[in-house]
MARGU-127035 format. One line per field, with one value per residue (C-alpha): residue in one letter; x negated, y, z negated; residue number from 0. Coordinates in steps of 0.2 Angstrom, whole numbers. Layout:
N
resn [A, ...] .
px [X, ...] .
py [Y, ...] .
pz [Z, ...] .
resi [NUM, ...] .
% end
This chain:
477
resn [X, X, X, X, X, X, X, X, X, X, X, X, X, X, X, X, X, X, X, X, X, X, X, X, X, X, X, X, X, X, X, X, X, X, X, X, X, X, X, X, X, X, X, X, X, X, X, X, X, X, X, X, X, X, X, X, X, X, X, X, X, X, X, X, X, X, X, X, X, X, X, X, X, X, X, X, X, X, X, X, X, X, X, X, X, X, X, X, X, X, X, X, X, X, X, X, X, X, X, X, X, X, X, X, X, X, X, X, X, X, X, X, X, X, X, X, X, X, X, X, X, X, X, X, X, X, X, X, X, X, X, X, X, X, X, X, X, X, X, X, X, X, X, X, X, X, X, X, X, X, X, X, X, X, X, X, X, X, X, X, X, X, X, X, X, X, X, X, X, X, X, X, X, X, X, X, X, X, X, X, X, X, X, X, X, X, X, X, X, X, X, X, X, X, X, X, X, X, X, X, X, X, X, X, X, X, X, X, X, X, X, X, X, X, X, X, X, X, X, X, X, X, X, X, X, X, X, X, X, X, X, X, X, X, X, X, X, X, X, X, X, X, X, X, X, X, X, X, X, X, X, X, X, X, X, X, X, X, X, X, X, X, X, X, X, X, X, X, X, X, X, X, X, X, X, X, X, X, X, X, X, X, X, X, X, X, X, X, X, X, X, X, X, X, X, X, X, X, X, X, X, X, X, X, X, X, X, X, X, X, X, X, X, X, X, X, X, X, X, X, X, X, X, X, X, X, X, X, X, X, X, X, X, X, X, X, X, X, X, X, X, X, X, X, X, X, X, X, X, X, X, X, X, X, X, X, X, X, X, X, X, X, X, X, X, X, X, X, X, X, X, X, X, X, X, X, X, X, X, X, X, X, X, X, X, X, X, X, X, X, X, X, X, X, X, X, X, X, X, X, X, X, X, X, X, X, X, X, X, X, X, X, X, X, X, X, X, X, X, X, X, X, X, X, X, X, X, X, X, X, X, X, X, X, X, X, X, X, X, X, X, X, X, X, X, X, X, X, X, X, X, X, X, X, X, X, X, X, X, X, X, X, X, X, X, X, X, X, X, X, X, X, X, X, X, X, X] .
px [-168, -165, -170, -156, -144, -147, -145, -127, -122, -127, -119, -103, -104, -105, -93, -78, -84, -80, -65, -59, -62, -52, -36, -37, -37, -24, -15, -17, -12, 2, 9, 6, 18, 32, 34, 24, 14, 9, 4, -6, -13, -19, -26, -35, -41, -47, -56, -67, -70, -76, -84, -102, -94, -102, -97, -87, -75, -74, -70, -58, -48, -46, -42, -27, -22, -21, -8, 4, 5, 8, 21, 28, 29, 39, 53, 58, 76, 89, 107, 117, 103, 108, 126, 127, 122, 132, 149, 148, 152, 159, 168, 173, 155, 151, 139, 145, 142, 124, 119, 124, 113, 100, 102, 101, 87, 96, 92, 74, 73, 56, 58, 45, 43, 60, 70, 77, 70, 76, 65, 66, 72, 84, 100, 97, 88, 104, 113, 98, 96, 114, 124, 141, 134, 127, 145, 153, 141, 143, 162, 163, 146, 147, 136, 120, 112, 94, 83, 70, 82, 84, 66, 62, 76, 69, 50, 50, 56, 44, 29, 34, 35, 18, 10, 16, 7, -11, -20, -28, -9, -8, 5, 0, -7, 0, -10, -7, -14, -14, -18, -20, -20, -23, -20, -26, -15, -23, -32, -30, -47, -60, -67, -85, -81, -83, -68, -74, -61, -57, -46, -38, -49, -44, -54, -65, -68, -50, -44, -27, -35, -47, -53, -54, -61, -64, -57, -58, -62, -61, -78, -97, -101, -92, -97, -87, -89, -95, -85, -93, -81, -60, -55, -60, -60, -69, -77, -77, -84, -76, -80, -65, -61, -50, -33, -35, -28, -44, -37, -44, -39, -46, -37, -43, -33, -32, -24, -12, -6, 3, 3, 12, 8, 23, 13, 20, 20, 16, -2, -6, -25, -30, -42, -59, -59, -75, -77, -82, -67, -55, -62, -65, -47, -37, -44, -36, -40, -37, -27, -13, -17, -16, -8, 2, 15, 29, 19, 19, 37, 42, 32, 38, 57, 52, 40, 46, 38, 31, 17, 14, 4, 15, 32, 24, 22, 39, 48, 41, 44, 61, 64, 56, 72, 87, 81, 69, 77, 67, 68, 58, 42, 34, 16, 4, -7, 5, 10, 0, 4, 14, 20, 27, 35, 45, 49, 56, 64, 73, 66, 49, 43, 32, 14, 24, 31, 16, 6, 18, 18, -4, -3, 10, 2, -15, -8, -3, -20, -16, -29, -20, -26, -19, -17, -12, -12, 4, 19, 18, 38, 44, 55, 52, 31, 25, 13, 16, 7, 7, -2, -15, -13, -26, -21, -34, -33, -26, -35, -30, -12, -3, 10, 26, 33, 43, 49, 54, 69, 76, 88, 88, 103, 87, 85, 65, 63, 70, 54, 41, 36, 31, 17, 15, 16, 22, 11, 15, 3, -13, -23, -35, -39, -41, -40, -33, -41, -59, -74, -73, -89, -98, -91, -75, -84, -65, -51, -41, -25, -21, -29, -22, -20, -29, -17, -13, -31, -42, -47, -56, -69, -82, -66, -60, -45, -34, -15, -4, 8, -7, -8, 0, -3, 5, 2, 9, 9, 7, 14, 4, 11] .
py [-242, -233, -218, -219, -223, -207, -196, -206, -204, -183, -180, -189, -179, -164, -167, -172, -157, -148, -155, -152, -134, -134, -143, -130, -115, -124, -128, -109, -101, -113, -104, -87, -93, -100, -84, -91, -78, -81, -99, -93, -79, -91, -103, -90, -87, -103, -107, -91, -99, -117, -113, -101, -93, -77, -60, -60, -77, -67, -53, -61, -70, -57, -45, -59, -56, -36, -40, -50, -37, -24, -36, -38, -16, -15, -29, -24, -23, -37, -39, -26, -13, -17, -19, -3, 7, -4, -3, 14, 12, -6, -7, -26, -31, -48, -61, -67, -52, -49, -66, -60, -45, -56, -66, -51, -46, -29, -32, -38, -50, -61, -75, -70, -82, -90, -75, -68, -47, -35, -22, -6, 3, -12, -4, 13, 4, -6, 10, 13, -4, -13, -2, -4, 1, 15, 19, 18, 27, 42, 41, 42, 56, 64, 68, 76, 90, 87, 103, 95, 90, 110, 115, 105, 109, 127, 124, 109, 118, 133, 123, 115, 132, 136, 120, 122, 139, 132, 125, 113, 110, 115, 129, 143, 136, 137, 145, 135, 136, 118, 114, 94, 89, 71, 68, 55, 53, 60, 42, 31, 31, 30, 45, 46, 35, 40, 43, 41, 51, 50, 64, 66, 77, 87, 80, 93, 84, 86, 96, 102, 106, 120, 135, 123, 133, 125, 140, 132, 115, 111, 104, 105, 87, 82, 75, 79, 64, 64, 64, 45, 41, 40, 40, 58, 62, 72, 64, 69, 62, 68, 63, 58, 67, 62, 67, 76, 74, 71, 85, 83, 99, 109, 121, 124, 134, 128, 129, 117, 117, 106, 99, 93, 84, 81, 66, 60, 40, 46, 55, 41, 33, 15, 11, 7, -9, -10, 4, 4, 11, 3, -12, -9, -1, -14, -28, -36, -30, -38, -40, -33, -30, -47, -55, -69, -79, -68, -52, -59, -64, -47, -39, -50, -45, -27, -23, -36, -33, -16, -11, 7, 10, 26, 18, 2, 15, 23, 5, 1, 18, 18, -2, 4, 18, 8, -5, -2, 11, 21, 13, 14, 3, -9, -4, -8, -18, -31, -36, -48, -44, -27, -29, -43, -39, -24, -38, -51, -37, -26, -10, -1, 15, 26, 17, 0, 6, 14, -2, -12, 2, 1, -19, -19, -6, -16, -31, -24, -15, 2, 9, 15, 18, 25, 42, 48, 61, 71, 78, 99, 104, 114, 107, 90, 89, 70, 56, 52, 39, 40, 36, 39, 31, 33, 37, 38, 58, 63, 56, 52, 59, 59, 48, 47, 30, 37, 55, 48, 39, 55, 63, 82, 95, 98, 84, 85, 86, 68, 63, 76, 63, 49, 63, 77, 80, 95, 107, 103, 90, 87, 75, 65, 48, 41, 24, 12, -1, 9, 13, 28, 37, 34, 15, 10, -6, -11, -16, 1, 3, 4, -7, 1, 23, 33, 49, 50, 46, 31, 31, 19, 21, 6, -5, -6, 2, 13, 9, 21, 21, 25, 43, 58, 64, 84, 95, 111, 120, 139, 144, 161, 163] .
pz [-75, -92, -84, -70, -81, -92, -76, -70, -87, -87, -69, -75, -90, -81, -68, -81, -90, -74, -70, -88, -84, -67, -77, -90, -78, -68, -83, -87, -69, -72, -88, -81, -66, -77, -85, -103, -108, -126, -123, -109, -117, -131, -118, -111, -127, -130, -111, -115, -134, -128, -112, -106, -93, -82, -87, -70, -77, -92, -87, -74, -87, -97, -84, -81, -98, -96, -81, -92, -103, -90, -84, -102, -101, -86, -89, -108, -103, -108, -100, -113, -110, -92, -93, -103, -88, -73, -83, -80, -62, -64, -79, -73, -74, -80, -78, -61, -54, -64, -56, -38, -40, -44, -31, -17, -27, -33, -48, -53, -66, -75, -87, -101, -113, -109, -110, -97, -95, -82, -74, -83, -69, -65, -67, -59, -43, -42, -37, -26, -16, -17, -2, -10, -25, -21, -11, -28, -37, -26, -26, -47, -47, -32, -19, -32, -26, -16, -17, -9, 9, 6, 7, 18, 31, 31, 30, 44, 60, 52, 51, 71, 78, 71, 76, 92, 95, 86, 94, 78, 78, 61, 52, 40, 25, 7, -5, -24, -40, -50, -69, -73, -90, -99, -116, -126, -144, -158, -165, -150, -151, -166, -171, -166, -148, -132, -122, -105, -93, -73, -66, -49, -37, -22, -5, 1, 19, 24, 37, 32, 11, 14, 3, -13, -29, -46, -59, -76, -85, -105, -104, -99, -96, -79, -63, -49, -35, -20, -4, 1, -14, -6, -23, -28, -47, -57, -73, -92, -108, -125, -140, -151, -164, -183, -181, -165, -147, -132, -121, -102, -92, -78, -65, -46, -31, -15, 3, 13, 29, 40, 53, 69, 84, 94, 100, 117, 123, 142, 133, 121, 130, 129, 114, 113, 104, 102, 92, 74, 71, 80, 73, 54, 55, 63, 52, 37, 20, 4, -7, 1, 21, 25, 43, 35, 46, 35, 41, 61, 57, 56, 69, 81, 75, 74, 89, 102, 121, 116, 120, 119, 101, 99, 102, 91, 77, 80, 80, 64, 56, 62, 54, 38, 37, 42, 30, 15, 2, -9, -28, -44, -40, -52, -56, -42, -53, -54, -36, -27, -10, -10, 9, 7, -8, 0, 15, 3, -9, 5, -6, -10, -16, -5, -6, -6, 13, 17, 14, 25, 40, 39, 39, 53, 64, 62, 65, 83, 85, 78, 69, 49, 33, 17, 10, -5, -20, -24, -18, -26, -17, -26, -40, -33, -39, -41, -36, -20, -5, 13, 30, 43, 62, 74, 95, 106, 113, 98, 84, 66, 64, 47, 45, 31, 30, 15, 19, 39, 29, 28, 42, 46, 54, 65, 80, 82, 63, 63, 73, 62, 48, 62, 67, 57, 38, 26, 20, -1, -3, -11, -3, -19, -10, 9, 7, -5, -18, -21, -34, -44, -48, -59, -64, -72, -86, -88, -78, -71, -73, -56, -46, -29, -31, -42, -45, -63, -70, -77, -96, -107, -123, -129, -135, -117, -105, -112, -101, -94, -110, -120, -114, -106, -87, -84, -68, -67, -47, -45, -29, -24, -6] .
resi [0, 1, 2, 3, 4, 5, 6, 7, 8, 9, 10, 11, 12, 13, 14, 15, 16, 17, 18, 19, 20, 21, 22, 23, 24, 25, 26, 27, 28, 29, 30, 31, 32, 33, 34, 35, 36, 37, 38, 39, 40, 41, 42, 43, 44, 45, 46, 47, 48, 49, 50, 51, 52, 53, 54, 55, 56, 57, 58, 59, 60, 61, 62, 63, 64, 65, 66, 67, 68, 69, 70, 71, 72, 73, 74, 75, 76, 77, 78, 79, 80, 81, 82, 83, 84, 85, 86, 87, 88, 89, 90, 91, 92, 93, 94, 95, 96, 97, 98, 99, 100, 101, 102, 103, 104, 105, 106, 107, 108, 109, 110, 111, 112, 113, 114, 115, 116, 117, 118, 119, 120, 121, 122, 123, 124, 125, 126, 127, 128, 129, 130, 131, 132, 133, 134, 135, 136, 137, 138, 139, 140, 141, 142, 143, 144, 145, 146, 147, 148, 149, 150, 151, 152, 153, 154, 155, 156, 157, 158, 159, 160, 161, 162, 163, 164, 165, 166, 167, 168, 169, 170, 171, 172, 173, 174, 175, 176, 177, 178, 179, 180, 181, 182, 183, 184, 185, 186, 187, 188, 189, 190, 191, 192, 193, 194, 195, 196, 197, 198, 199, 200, 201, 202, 203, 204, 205, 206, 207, 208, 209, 210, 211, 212, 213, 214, 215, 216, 217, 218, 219, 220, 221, 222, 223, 224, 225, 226, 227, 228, 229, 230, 231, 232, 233, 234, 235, 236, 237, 238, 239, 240, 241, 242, 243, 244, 245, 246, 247, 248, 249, 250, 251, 252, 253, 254, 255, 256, 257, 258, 259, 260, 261, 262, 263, 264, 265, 266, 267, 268, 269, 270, 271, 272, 273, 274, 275, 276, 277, 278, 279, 280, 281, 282, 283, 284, 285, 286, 287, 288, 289, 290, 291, 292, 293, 294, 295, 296, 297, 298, 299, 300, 301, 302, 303, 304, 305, 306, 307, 308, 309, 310, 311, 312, 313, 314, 315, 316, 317, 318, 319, 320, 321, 322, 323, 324, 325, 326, 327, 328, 329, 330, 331, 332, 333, 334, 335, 336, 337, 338, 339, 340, 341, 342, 343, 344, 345, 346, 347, 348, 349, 350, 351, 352, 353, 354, 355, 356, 357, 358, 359, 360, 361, 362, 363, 364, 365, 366, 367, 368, 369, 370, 371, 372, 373, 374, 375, 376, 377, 378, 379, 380, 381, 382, 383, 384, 385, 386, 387, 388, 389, 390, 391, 392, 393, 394, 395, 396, 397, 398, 399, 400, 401, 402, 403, 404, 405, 406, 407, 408, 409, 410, 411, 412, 413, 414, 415, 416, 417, 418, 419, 420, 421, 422, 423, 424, 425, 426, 427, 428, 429, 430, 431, 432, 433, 434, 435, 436, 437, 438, 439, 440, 441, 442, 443, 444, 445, 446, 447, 448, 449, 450, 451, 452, 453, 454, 455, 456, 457, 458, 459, 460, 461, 462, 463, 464, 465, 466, 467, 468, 469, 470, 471, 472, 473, 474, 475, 476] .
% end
């Protein structure tokens, strides 16, 4: 009997020690969502403290506690910091009108501690998402000048008339010459550490980026990853040294071309759905490829009756331009569900759109997946995301949810981002959300692209406001 009763009394103990644990992590998922970042940090602080957690838990929570403060880094504006820039264009702003911006979701706000922040881009995306403000904005700057609608006026119906007599469908490449440096403050890491080091890589199993040649690296201990890896990077280990920035820097040349497909609905084949491919590539991904009802909400509104894969894609592509302008994203890392944030926001940047266009078309059984890497126009060079559909007959076509929101004098260049893209790119990773080589030991600090590079020493992650990304583009043709 007395030994029953010692067993009821352990189980109870350990089921109350249990449920303890479930009320404080609620009590702590509850605090991150009200916006009360030090008390949660604290209580995360002291969950770790009292209880033998795996490394996983612990890493976990405090994983939790690097996205409040990326969250507290992106919304450090307050009302006059915003007000300041608005009054500029709407002398007359008040508090009314701040609050109807909110409301629209034009200006993006987070209570942080009990204060009220703004997004830091807040005020400029205003201009960006709000259609009369952007009106007015034009009417007191003027239309600005856009270098890159220039270029790409010119080089588009180029780039079409050469597909259209390849028969790989692809233009004359471009030949460029690129240098990619990361700095690491002097002292942002103990002298003596190591400053372990991931830099963006160009794909050498890509069709359209060919002739790729290493010319220089600051460094003899690098690994570059293999191809199995779609984040490509290419690995260095420094040792940090007193007073003295950690320089990362190599240079490499390579070719781009184009490519255009000029698909036609008429030519488009059934799938095989029973294809590994068709299946792994029509299938919901987390965290952020996910067929939620807000997800088949939209495709039902979009898509309609259609069935043609083609015209599916288009549909979407052409709902993506008339109503989801380009404005400063927050960091990836930080957005549970990025497509449908850009459906309940009415705005994303171009892997936000991109991610929306790859869960829609899967969703209706298009094979997509993400591309990304950088954007090397001249004058215009920057990170930049986009897509991959697969037709049956024509295979996996490039795709840009981002650049088809523009409009061109030329009618078929309208179409040319819906199947076909631009020849100034530099393709680093094929999918989204994966390992780098060797192994990351803390959190990234993108969770969903790699472009501007991972860094991290013995004491952990080092953030993107820790260091300093540059790329400089040598165009040799």
């Amino acid at each position: 009997m007395k030994q029953i009763l010692i067993m009821l009394i352990v189980a109870f103990t350990l089921y109350s020690c249990g449920d303890n644990k479930q009320k404080a992590l609620d009590r702590i998922n509850a605090e991150i969502a009200a916006g009360n970042f030090t008390l949660a940090d604290s209580l995360i602080d002291k969950y770790i403290a009292q209880n033998a957690l795996s490394e996983d838990e612990t890493y976990n929570l405090n994983f939790q506690k690097d996205l409040m403060h990326r969250k507290k880094l992106d919304f450090r504006k307050n009302k006059e910091d915003v007000l300041k820039y608005i009054s500029k264009y709407y002398p007359e702003a008040d508090d009314a009108m701040l609050e109807k911006w909110e409301q629209t979701k034009a200006l993006e706000t987070m209570i942080i501690d009990g204060d009220k922040k703004y997004f830091n881009s807040a005020a400029r995306n205003l201009f960006r998402i709000d259609r009369e403000a952007r009106k007015r904005k034009i009417e007191i700057d003027g239309e600005s000048a856009d270098e890159l609608q220039t270029l790409l006026e010119q080089h588009l119906p180029e780039v079409m008339t050469q597909a259209k007599e390849s028969p790989v469908r692809q233009s004359v490449p471009k030949k460029m010459k690129i240098t990619y440096t990361l700095t690491v403050p002097a002292n942002a890491v103990p002298a003596g550490e190591t400053v372990r080091c991931w830099l963006p890589y160009p794909r050498t199993d890509n069709r359209r980026q060919t002739n790729i040649e290493l010319l220089s690296i600051n460094s003899d201990n690098y690994l570059i990853s293999p191809n199995e890896y779609l984040h490509k990077s290419l690995y260095i280990e420094k040792t940090a040294q007193e007073n003295e920035p950690a320089v990362f820097q190599y240079s490499f040349v390579m070719s781009s071309a184009a490519e255009w497909f000029d698909l036609k609905p008429e030519n488009i084949k059934p799938y095989d759905r029973q294809s590994e491919l068709y299946k792994k590539y029509t299938a919901e991904r987390s965290t952020h490829v996910i067929f939620s009802s807000l997800i088949k909400e939209y495709s039902a509104k979009i898509v309609g009756s259609e069935t043609n894969p083609l015209l599916v894609s288009n549909r979407i592509l052409q709902y993506i331009k008339d109503n989801y302008p380009w404005a400063s994203a927050l960091e990836y890392s930080t957005m549970a569900n990025i497509p449908e944030y850009v459906l309940e926001n009415s705005h994303g940047d171009c892997g936000m759109v991109g991610l929306l266009y790859i869960t829609l078309c899967r969703y209706n059984g298009i094979p997509a997946k993400w591309q990304s890497g950088f954007m090397l126009h001249p004058g215009d060079v920057n990170l930049h995301d986009w897509a991959e559909a697969y037709f049956e007959g024509a295979g996996w076509i490039p795709v840009d949810p981002s650049f088809i929101r523009r409009s061109f004098a030329n009618h078929d260049a309208n179409a040319f981002y819906s199947n076909g893209i631009d020849a100034y790119r530099w393709i680093v990773n094929d999918d989204y959300s994966q390992e780098l080589y060797p192994a990351k030991k803390y959190p990234r600090s993108e969770t969903v692209d790699f472009q501007r590079g991972e860094v991290e020493w013995s004491g952990g992650n080092l953030y993107f406001n820790e260091w300093n990304w540059n790329i400089d583009v040598e165009y040799l043709d």
